[in-house]
C-alpha positions in Angstrom: 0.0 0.0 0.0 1.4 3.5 -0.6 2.3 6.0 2.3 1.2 8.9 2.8 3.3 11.0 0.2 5.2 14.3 0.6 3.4 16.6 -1.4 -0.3 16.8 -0.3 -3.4 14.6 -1.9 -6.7 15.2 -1.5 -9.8 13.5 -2.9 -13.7 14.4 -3.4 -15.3 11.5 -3.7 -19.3 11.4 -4.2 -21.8 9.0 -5.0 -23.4 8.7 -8.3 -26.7 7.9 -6.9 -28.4 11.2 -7.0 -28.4 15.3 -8.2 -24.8 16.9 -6.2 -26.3 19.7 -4.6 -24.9 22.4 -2.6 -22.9 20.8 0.2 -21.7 18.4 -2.3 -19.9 21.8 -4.1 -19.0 23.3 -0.8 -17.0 20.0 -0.2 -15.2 19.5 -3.8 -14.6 23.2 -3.4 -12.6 23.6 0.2 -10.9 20.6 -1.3 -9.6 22.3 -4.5 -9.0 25.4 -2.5 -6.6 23.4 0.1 -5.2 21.4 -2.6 -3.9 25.3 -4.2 -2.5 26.6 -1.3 -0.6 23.8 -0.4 0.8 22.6 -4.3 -1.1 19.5 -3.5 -3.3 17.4 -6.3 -6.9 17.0 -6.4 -8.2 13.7 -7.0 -11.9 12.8 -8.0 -13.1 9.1 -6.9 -16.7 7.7 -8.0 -17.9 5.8 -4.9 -20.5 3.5 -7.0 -20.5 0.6 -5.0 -24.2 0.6 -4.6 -25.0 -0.8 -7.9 -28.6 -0.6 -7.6 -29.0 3.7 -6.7 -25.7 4.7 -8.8 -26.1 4.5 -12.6 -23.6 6.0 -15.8 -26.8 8.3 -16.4 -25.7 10.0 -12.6 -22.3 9.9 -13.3 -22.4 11.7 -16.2 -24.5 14.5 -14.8 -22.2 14.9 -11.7 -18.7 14.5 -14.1 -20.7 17.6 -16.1 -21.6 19.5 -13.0 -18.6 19.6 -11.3 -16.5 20.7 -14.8 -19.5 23.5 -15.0 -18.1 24.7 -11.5 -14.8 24.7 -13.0 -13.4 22.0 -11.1 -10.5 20.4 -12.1 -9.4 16.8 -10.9 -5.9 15.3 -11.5 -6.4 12.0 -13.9 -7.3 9.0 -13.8 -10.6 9.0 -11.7 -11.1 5.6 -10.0 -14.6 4.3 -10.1 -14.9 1.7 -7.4 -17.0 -1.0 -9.2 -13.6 -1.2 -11.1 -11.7 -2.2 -8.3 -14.2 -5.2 -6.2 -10.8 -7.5 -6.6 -8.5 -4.9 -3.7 -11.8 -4.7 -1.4 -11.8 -8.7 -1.9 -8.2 -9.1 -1.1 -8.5 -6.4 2.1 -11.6 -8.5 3.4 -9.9 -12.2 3.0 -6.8 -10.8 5.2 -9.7 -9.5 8.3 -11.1 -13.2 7.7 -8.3 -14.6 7.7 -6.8 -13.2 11.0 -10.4 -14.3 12.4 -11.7 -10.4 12.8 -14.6 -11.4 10.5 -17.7 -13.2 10.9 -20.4 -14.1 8.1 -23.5 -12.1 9.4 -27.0 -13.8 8.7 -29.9 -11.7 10.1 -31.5 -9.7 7.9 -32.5 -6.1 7.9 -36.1 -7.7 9.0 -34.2 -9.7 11.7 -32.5 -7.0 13.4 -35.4 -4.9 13.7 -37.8 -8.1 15.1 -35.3 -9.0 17.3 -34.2 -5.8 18.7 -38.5 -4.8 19.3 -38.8 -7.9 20.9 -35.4 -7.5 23.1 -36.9 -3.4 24.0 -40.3 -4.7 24.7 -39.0 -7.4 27.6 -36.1 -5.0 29.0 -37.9 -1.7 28.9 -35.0 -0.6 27.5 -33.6 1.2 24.5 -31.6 -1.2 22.1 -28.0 0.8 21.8 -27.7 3.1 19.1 -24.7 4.2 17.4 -23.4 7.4 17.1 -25.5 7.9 14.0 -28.4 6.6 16.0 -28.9 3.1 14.2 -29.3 0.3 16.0 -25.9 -1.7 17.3 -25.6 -5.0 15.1 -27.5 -7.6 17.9 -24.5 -9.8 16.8 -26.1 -13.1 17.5 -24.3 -15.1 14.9 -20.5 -14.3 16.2 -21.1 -16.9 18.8 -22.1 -19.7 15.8 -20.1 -22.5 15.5 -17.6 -22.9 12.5 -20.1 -26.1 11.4 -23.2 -24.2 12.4 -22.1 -21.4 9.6 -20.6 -23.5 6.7 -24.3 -25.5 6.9 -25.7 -22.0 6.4 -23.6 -21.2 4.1 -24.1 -24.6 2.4 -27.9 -24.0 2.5 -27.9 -20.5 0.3 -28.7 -18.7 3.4 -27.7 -15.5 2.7 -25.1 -13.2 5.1 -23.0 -10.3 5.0 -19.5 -9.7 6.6 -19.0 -8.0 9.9 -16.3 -6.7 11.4 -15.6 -8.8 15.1 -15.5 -5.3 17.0 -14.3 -7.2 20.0 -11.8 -8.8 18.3 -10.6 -6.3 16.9 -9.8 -3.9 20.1 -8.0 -6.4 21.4 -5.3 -5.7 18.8 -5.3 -2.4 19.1 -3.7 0.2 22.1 -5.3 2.7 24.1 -3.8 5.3 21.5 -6.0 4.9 18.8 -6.1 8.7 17.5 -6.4 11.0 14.2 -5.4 14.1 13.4 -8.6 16.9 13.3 -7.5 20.1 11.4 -11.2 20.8 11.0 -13.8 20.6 13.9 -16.1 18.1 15.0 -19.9 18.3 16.0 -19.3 19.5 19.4 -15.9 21.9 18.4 -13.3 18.6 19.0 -10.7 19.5 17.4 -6.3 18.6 17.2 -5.4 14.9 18.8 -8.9 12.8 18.1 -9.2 9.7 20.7 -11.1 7.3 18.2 -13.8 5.2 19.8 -14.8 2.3 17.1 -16.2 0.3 19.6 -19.4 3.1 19.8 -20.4 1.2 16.7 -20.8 -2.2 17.4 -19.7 -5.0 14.4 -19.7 -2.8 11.8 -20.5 -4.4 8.1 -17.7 -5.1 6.0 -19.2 -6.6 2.8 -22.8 -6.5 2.4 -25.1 -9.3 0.6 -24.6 -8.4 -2.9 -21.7 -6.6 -2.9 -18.3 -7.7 -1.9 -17.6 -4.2 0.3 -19.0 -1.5 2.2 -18.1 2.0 2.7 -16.1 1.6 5.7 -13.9 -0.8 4.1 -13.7 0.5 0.4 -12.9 4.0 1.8 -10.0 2.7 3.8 -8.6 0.6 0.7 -9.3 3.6 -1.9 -7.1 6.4 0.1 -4.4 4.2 0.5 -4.2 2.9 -3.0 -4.8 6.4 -4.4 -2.1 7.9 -1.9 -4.6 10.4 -0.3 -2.9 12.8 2.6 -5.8 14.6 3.3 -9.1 13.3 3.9 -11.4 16.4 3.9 -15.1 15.9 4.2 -18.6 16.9 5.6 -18.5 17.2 9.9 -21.5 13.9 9.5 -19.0 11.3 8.6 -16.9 12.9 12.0 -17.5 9.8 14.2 -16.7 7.5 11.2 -13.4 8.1 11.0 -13.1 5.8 14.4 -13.9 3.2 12.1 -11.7 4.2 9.4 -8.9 4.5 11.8 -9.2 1.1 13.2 -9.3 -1.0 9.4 -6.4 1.3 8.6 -4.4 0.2 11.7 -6.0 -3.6 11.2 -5.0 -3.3 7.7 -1.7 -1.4 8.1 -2.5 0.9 5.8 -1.3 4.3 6.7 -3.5 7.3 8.6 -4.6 10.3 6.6 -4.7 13.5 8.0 -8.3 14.7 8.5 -10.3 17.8 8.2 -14.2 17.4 8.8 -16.0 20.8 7.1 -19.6 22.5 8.3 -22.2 21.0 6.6 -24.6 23.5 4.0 -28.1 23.4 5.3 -31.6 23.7 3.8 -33.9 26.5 4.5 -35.4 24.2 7.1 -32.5 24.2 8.6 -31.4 20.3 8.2 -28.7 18.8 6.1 -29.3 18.8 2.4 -29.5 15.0 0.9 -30.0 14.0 -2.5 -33.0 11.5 -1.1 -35.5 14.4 0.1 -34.9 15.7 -3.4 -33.2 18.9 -2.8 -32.3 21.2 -5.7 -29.6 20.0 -7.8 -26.4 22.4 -9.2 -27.9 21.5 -12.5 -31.2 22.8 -11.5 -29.0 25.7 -10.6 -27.6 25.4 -13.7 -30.8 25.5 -15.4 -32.2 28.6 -13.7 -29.4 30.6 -15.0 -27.2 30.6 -12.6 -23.7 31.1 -13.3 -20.9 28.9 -11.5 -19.2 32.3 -9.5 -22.3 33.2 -8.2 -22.4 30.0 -6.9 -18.8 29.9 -5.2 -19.3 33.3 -4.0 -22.3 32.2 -2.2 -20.5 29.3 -0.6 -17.6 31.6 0.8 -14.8 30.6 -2.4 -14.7 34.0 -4.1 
């Protein structure tokens, strides 16, 4: 895997699965503006993994949006549904070392098991620090025969990560750097907490990753330096710290940027159908207006 170089690397990576909006052009934007001042490159990455939301159609609009904002990305892009084979190999090595388990319940599962668990406790199920449900993790404890029969029978599973597992291979000093800011203003020497998250997934049903691992893989393959992104992804970065250390791959530097919000206040998201930059576009609105407006004059 390559270290993290000399001169600085950043990347903007979105998902073709929807219209980039605002925050999506705030982000690509503090990215090229850091990359400038510090003679670094810019990368662009297409994080398509999700086969089923991200089409060409998407990808051609964003590709066209962001060159409309004058963008301009140091070739090749990488386009993760090129590269299943490194997210493969990374997952074999955490199966491997045994800090991977084949998960079975289904979305349908969790959620029957956890009401059923709240409804005898009285108690909340523990959420994560996104506020999903923790993984109930009921199939960790399976025997190696009791899970090849599954797997025998078509049942069908995911990967998770064996959280457990995998603190106990890693120190008390599992950090980042935060030249940004986090929800509550952290900020310099990070103390990651992964184990807030519970087994995180690895490799879903139908797809041999998941964002937590490809992420991981892609900035170390592409060399990133800097990882700068939205302040929503801050608590992730515990995760991501802990497959790079798993995976010895080296540790970015990271910067986590305010979020643009809506007129209601809340984050803009391509799935409530927020306006688009090409329905900016389309009004007649020219791309300085829109970097003045977002503070990149």
């Amino acid at each position: 895997m390559s270290a993290v170089p000399s001169s600085p690397v950043f990347r903007f990576a979105p998902s073709p699965n929807g219209a980039l909006h605002l925050g999506h052009a705030y982000s690509a934007l503090l990215n090229e503006k850091l990359a400038r001042e510090t003679d670094g490159r810019l990368l662009l990455r297409i994080e398509d993994i999700d086969q089923t939301r991200c089409t060409p159609a998407l990808e051609a609009q964003m590709i066209a949006d962001l060159a409309w904002l004058g963008l301009d990305f140091t070739p090749p892009h990488r386009r993760q549904s090129d590269h299943f084979d490194d997210y493969q190999q990374a997952l074999d090595r955490l199966i491997g070392r045994g800090l991977a388990y084949p998960a079975f319940m289904s979305r349908g599962d969790i959620r029957a098991w956890i009401s059923d668990q709240e409804r005898a406790t009285g108690k909340p199920w523990p959420r994560d620090p996104d506020g999903a449900p923790i993984y109930p993790a009921l199939d960790r404890h399976l025997s190696a025969s009791e899970r090849e029969a599954r797997i025998a029978a078509g049942v069908p599973f995911a990967w998770r990560l064996d959280m457990a597992a995998a603190l106990a291979m890693v120190g008390p000093d599992l950090s980042w750097v935060e030249s940004g800011q986090g929800p509550s203003g952290e900020h310099g020497i990070i103390v990651a907490d992964p184990g807030a998250w519970g087994d995180v997934m690895l490799a879903r049903r139908d797809t041999p990753t998941s964002y937590h691992l490809s992420v991981v893989v892609d900035d170390a393959l592409q060399g990133v330096s800097d990882v700068v992104r939205g302040r929503d992804l801050f608590f992730a970065t515990a995760i991501h710290r802990l497959l790079q250390h798993l995976l010895s791959l080296p540790a970015p530097r990271y910067h986590h940027h305010r979020l643009i919000l809506g007129d209601d206040g809340t984050k803009l998201s391509k799935s409530k159908g927020d306006e688009g930059i090409a329905a900016l576009r389309n009004a007649g609105i020219d791309p300085v207006t829109i970097r003045n407006e977002l503070g990149f004059r």
